[in-house]
C-alpha positions in Angstrom: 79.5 96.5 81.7 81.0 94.5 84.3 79.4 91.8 85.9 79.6 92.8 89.9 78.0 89.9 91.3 80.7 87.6 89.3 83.3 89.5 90.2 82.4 89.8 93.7 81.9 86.2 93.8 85.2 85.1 91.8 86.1 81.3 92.2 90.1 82.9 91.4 92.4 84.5 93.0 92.4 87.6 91.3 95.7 90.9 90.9 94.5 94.4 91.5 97.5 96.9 90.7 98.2 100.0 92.6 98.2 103.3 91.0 99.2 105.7 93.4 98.9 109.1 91.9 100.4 110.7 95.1 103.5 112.6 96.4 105.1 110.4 98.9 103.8 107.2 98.6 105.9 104.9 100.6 107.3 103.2 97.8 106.0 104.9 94.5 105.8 108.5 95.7 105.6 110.9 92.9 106.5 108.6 90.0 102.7 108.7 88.6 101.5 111.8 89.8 102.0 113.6 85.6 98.1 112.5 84.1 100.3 110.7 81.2 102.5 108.8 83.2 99.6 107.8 85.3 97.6 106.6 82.4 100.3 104.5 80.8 101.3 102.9 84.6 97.6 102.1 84.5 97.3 100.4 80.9 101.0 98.8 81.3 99.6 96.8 84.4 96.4 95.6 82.6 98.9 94.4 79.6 100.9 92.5 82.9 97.7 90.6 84.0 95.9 93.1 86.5 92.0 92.6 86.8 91.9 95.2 88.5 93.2 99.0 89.2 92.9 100.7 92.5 93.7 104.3 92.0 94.8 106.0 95.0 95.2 109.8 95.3 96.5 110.3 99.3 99.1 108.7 100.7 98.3 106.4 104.2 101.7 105.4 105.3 103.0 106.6 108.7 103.8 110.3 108.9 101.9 111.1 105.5 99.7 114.3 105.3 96.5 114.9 104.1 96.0 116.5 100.6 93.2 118.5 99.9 89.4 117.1 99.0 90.1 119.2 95.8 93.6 117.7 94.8 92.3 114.0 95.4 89.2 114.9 93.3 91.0 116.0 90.1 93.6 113.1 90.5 91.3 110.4 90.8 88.5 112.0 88.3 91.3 112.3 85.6 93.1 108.9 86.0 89.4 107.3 85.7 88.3 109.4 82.3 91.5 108.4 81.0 91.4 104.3 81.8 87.7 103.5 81.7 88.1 103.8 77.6 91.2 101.4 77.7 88.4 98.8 79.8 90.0 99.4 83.3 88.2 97.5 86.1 88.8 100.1 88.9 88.8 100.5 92.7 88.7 103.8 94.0 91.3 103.9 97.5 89.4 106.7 99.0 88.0 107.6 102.7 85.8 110.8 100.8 82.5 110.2 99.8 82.5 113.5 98.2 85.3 111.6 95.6 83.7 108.4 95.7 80.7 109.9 94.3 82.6 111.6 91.5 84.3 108.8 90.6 81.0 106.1 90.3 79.4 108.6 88.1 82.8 108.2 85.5 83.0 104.3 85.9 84.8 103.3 88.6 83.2 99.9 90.0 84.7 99.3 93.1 85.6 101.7 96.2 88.3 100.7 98.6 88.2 102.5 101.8 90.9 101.9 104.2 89.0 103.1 107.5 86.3 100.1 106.7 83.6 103.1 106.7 84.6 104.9 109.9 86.3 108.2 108.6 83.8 109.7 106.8 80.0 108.2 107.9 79.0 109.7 104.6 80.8 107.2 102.3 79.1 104.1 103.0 75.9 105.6 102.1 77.4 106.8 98.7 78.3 103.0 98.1 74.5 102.0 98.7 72.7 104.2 96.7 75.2 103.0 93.7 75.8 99.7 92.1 79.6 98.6 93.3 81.5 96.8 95.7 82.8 98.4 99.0 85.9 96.5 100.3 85.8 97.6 104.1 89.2 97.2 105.6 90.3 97.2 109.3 90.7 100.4 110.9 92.0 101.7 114.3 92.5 105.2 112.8 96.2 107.0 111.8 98.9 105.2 111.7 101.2 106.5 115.0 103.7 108.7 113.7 100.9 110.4 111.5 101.4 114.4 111.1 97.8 115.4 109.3 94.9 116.4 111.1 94.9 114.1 113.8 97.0 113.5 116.6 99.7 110.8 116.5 98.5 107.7 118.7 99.7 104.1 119.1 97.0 101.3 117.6 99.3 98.8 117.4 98.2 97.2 120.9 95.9 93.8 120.6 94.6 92.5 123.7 93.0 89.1 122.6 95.6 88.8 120.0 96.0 90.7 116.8 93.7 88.0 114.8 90.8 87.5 117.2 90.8 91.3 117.8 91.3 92.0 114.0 88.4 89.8 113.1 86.1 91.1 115.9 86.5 94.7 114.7 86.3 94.1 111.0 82.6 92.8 111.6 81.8 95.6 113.6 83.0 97.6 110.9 81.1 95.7 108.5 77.6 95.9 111.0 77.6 99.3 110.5 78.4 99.7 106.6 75.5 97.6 106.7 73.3 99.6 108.8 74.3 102.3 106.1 72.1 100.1 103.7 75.1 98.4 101.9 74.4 95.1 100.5 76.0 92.2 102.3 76.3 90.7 99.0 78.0 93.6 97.6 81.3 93.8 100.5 85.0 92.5 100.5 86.6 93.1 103.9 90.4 93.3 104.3 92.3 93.0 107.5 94.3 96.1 106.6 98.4 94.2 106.9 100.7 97.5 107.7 97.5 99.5 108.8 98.4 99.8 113.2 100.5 96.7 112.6 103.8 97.5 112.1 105.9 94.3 112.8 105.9 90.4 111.4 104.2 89.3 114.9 101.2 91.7 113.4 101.0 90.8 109.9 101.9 87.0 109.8 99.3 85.8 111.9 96.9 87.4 109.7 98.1 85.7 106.9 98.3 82.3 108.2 94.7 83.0 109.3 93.3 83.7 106.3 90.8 81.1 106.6 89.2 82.9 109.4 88.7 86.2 107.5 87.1 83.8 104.2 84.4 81.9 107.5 82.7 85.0 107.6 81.9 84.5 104.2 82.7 87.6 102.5 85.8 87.7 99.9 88.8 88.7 101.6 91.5 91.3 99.7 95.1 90.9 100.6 96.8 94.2 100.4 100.3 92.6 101.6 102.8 94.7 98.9 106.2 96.4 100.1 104.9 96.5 103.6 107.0 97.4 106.4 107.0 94.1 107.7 108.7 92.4 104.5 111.4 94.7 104.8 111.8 93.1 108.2 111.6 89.7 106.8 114.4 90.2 104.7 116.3 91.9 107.3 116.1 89.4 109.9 117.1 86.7 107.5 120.3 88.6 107.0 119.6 88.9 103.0 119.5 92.9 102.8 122.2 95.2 101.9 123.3 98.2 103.9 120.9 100.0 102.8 118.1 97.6 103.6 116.0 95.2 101.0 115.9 96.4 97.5 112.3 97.0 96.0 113.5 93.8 93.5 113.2 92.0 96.7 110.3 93.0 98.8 108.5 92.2 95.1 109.8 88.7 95.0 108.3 88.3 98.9 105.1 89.7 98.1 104.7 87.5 94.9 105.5 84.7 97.3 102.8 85.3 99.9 100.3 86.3 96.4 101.2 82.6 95.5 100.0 81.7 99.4 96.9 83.6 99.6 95.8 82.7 96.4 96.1 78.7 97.2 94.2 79.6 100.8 91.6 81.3 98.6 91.9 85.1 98.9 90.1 87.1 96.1 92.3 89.2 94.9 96.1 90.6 95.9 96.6 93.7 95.9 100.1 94.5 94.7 102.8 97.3 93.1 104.6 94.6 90.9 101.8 93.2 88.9 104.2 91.1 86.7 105.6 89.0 89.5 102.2 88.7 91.5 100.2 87.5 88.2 102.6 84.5 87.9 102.5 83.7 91.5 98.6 83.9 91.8 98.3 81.4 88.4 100.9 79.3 90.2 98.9 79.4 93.7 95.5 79.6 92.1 96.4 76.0 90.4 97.8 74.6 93.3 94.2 74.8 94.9 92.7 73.5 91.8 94.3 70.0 92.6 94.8 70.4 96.6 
């Protein structure tokens, strides 16, 4: 059984790999969505160095649409029967409580909800009345350009600056997951990079603010991979093709900002590419060691 409280309070930078068992997935769309291919993705990223798996099951990049509570169920519930034998940590990337539930009761450890507790009031109390972790992320609702249920909007606005106003509303978020009766001692917030923050003058203050997320003194998880805004990095540094930055190469940047958040103490990187990211967390997770 894992030990939540250590690895809620890990002194290392740890990898969590993505397992998107979804259709159209910004990057991995549809590569993991056969139960086989899903379970071997899973067990080939714990033999490259993940700690932990976060299983997602509906897609949250711009434009995506919504897949049924009963599609997301069976995804997730299978993917979870099939790793926890093979001694999976895993997250759960889910705004349901209905699948949240379902996938406690098989194992799972650790939810991961992207609207920091807002999309479903339900979920948050699932997370109390069980024994995980809840990482609450920042949330200003769909992405604009979204096509599901609700209506396209712009949340990309930040009036005080995108740091000060990301920081203010995570806590807010976090009040109320604790008014829900989560324990403090049980949350990881993450500022949500990509999530209404589509450009480098979004995501890159964020980053370079790290140390303002870790003040509040919860563990902070940086979910950074193949975002829009790498691609945009590599673009304006005149290093992508015609055909814009290979995946090869939005890896090597997000292994290069896993080695950066690691040294400025993040807990964990979430990342596709768990290879490249495992190397660069040992590199930046030794580099604090002597800094």
């Amino acid at each position: 059984m894992t030990d939540l409280q250590a690895l809620h309070d890990s002194t290392h930078t740890m990898v969590m790999g993505v397992l998107n068992i979804t259709e159209d997935s910004s990057s991995d769309g549809g590569l993991w969505l056969d139960p086989a291919k899903a379970a071997q993705h899973g067990r080939d990223m714990m033999a490259a160095g993940a700690d932990i798996i976060d299983i997602g099951a509906e897609s949250t990049r711009p434009g995506a649409k919504r897949v049924s509570e009963a599609d997301e169920l069976a995804r997730i519930t299978g993917a979870v029967k099939t790793l926890i034998p093979a001694g999976a940590i895993l997250s759960i990337d889910t705004t349901r409580a209905s699948v949240a539930a379902a996938a406690l009761s098989e194992g799972a450890r650790i939810i991961n909800d992207v609207s920091g507790g807002t999309l479903d009031a339900e979920l948050p109390h699932v997370v109390a009345d069980h024994d995980c972790l809840y990482i609450v992320q920042h949330w200003r609702g769909w992405l604009a350009g979204s096509k599901g249920a609700n209506p396209d909007q712009d949340t990309s606005v930040y009036e005080h600056g995108v740091l000060t106003d990301v920081h203010d509303e995570l806590m807010r978020q976090v009040d109320g997951v604790l008014a829900a009766g989560v324990k403090p001692e049980r949350i990881i917030i993450d500022p949500g990079l990509g999530f209404s923050k589509p450009g480098i003058e979004h995501n890159l203050p964020l980053l370079t603010g790290l140390e303002t997320f870790r003040a509040t003194g919860y563990p902070v998880l940086i979910g950074q991979s193949r975002k829009r805004f790498i691609s945009a990095m590599l673009t304006g540094a005149g290093t992508a093709g015609a055909d814009g930055p290979t995946m090869a190469q939005r890896d090597d940047v997000t292994a290069a900002l896993s080695a950066l958040s690691a040294e400025h103490g993040a807990w964990a990187v979430r990342v596709h590419d768990v290879a490249k990211s495992r190397a660069a967390v040992i590199a930046g997770n030794t580099w604090r060691e002597y800094a």
